[in-house]
Structures are given as C-alpha cells and as structure tokens.
DRENMIPA-352654 format. One line per field, with one value per residue (C-alpha): residue number from 1; y, z, x; residue in one letter. Coordinates in steps of 0.1 Angstrom, whole numbers, plus 5000, padded with zeros to 4 digits. Example, Ala and Ser with C-alpha at 12.3 -4.5 7.8 and 13.67 -1.06 7.14 Angstrom:
% residues 2
i <- c(1,2)
v <- c(4955,4989)
w <- c(5078,5071)
u <- c(5123,5137)
aa <- c(A,S)
END
This chain:
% residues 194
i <- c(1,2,3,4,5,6,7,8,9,10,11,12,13,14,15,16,17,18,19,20,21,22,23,24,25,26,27,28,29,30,31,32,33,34,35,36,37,38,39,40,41,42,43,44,45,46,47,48,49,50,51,52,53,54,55,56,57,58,59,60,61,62,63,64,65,66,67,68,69,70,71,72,73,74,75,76,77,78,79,80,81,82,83,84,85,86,87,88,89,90,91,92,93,94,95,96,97,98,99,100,101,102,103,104,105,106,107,108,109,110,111,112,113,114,115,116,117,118,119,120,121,122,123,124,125,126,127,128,129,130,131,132,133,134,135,136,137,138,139,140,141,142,143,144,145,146,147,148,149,150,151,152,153,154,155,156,157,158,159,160,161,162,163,164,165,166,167,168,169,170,171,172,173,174,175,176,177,178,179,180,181,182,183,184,185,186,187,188,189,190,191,192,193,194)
v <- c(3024,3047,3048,3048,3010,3003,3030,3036,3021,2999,3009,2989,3013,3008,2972,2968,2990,2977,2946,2964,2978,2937,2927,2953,2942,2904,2914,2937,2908,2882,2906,2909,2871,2867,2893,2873,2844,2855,2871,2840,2809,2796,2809,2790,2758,2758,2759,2738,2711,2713,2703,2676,2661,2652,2675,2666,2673,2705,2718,2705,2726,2758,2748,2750,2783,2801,2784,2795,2835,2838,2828,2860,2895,2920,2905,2938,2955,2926,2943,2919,2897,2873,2862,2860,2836,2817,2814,2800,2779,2762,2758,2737,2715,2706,2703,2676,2661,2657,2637,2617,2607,2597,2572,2537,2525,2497,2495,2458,2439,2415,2437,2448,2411,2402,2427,2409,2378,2358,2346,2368,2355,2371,2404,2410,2402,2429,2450,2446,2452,2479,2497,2488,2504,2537,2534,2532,2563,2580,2575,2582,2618,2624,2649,2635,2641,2631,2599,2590,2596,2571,2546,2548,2547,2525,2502,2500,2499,2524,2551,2582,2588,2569,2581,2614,2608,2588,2624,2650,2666,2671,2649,2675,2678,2636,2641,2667,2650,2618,2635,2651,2615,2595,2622,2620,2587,2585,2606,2587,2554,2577,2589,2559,2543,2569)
w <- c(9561,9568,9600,9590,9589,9624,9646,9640,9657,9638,9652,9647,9626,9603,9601,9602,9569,9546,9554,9542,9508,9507,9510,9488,9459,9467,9460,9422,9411,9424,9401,9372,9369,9374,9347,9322,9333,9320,9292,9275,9293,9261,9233,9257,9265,9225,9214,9244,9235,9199,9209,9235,9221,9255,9272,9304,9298,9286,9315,9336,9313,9313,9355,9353,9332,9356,9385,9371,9363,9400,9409,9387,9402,9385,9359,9364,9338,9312,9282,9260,9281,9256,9244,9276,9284,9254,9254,9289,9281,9249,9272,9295,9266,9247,9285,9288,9250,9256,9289,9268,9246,9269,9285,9267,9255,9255,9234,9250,9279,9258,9246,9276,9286,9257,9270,9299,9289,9306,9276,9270,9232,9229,9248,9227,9197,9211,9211,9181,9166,9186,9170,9136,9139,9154,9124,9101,9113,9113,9079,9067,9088,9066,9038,9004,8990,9023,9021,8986,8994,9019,9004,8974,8994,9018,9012,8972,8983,8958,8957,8964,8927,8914,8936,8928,8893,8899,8922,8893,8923,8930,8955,8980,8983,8982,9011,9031,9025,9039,9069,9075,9072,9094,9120,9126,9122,9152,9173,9169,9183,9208,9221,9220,9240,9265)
u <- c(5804,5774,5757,5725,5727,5743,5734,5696,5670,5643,5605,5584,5564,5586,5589,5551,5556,5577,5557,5528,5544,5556,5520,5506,5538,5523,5486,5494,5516,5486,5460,5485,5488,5452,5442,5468,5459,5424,5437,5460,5450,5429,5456,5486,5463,5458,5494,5500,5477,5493,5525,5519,5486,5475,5450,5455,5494,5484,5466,5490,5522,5498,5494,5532,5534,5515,5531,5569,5553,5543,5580,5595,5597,5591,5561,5544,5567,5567,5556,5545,5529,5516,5544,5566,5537,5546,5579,5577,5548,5570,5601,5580,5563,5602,5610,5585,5588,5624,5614,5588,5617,5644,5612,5614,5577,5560,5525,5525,5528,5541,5568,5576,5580,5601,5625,5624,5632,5657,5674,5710,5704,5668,5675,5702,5679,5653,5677,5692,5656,5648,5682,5672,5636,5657,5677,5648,5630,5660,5663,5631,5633,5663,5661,5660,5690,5709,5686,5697,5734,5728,5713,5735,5767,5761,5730,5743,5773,5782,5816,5815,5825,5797,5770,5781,5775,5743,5731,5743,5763,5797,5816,5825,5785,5778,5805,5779,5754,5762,5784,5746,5730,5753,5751,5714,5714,5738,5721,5694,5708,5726,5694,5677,5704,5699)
aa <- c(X,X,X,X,X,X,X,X,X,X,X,X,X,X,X,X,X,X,X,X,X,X,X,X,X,X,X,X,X,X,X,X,X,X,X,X,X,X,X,X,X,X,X,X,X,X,X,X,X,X,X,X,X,X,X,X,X,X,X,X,X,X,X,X,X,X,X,X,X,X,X,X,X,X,X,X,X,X,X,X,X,X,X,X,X,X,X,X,X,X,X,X,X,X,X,X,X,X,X,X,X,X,X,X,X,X,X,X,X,X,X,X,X,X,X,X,X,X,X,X,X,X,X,X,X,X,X,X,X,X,X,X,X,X,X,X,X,X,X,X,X,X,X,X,X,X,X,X,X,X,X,X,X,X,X,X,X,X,X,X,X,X,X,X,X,X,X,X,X,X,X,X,X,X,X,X,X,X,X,X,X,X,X,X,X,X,X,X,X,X,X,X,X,X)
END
C-alpha cells in the first residue's frame, strides 16, 4: 500500500482545488447539454410527438431526455450526439407506451361503471367481451397468411391437410403459420390480462 494515501497531509489548498476542477467539470457538461439541447430539442420533440401523439407527453419525454443526459458522465465525449439523444429519447417514449398499455381504459363512465357492477354474472360478461375485442384486434394485426390459416383452421374448423390445400402451401408451413397466429393472439389476452 503506498503512502501517499495514508501519510500525507490534505491542505486545504488542495481540497479547495479539486473542488474547483469539480465545479469547472459541472459548468462544460451544463454548456454541452445546453448547446444540444439547442441543437436537437425540435428534431427529438418531433419524433417524440410522433410516437406518443400527445404534445404535452412529448415535452414532458424530451423534459426526461435531457433530465437522464445531465445524469451521465462523461457526455462531453459522445460523438454523435444526435443520435445518443435519440436513442434515449425512443427508450423513454416505448417506456411510456408500454405503461399506456398495461393502463386499462375507459372512453366512458358508463363503461367504467359496467365494470363495476355488482352483479358476478355481468362482470364476468364484461370481461368476457373485453377478451373477445383483444382477440379480435389481435387478429386483424396478424399477417395475412397467418390470418387465413386461422380462420381456416379454427373458425372453419378446417384440417390441417385441407387448409393446406385450400392455402397452396405445405403443411409444415400451415403449421408456422398458425404456431405464429396463436402466439400473438396469446399474448394479446396475456397482456391485456395484465
């Protein structure tokens, strides 16, 4: 262990110094993130505003950006400062998007109300209509050939043999196709259960 540490006296010269370089450090990153601020704010607020669709949730995600860069050492080197700025920005936005999804919604205080209801039989019917209007965006979010596999299969009621034939595709690929259909459409009711 070296000495330099243990035996040597701290003036406080020195301390007032390093203070100094830490205050001088504080102020360049404060100009850098002004001078990007200046530099991206419209071009972030823009991409921002194009994802969320809510201006006020925009400035508030570009708020955040600028609020997460003045938290990173070291943003003096970034050399493509742009698109740092990006990248952050967009992590914030699916950050919040996912949030928005997990939130139920209620376009009435009626619906809201229904779900509220003290009837077992008529929450459970709610529900069961809720599920079914998952289901159906699922499925129309589906790619078309996964789509008609599905509804060949399983609203036709349809083998795989036959809806392979009906598709001109091979079974293995009917197979993929609705392995790719059920699974979305599972997630779906997964994350709306959530």
């Amino acid at each position: 262990m070296s000495s330099i540490f243990l035996d040597s006296p701290v003036s406080k010269e020195d301390v007032l110094h390093k203070a100094d370089i830490s205050d001088s450090r504080q102020s360049q990153k404060e100009q850098v993130i002004a001078r990007m601020y200046q530099e991206h704010r419209q071009n972030i607020l823009s991409h921002l505003l194009s994802m969320v669709k809510n201006r006020d949730i925009a400035e508030d995600l570009l708020q955040d950006t600028f609020v997460r860069l003045s938290n990173i050492p070291g943003i003096e080197v970034i050399r493509q400062p742009k698109s740092f700025l990006m990248k952050v920005a967009t992590n914030l936005a699916l950050d919040h998007l996912r949030q928005q999804q997990k939130k139920p919604v209620f376009e009435t205080d009626e619906a809201l109300e229904d779900l509220i209801s003290p009837e077992p039989e008529h929450l459970e019917e709610v529900i069961k209509t809720r599920h079914l209007e998952q289901l159906q965006w699922a499925i129309s979010q589906l790619p078309e050939r996964a789509k008609e596999a599905l509804v060949l299969a399983r609203l036709q009621e349809m083998t795989l043999k036959e809806v392979a034939k009906e598709m001109d595709v091979s079974q293995t690929m009917v197979e993929k196709h609705l392995k790719n259909a059920l699974q979305k459409c599972r997630s779906a009711l997964i994350t709306d259960l959530n």
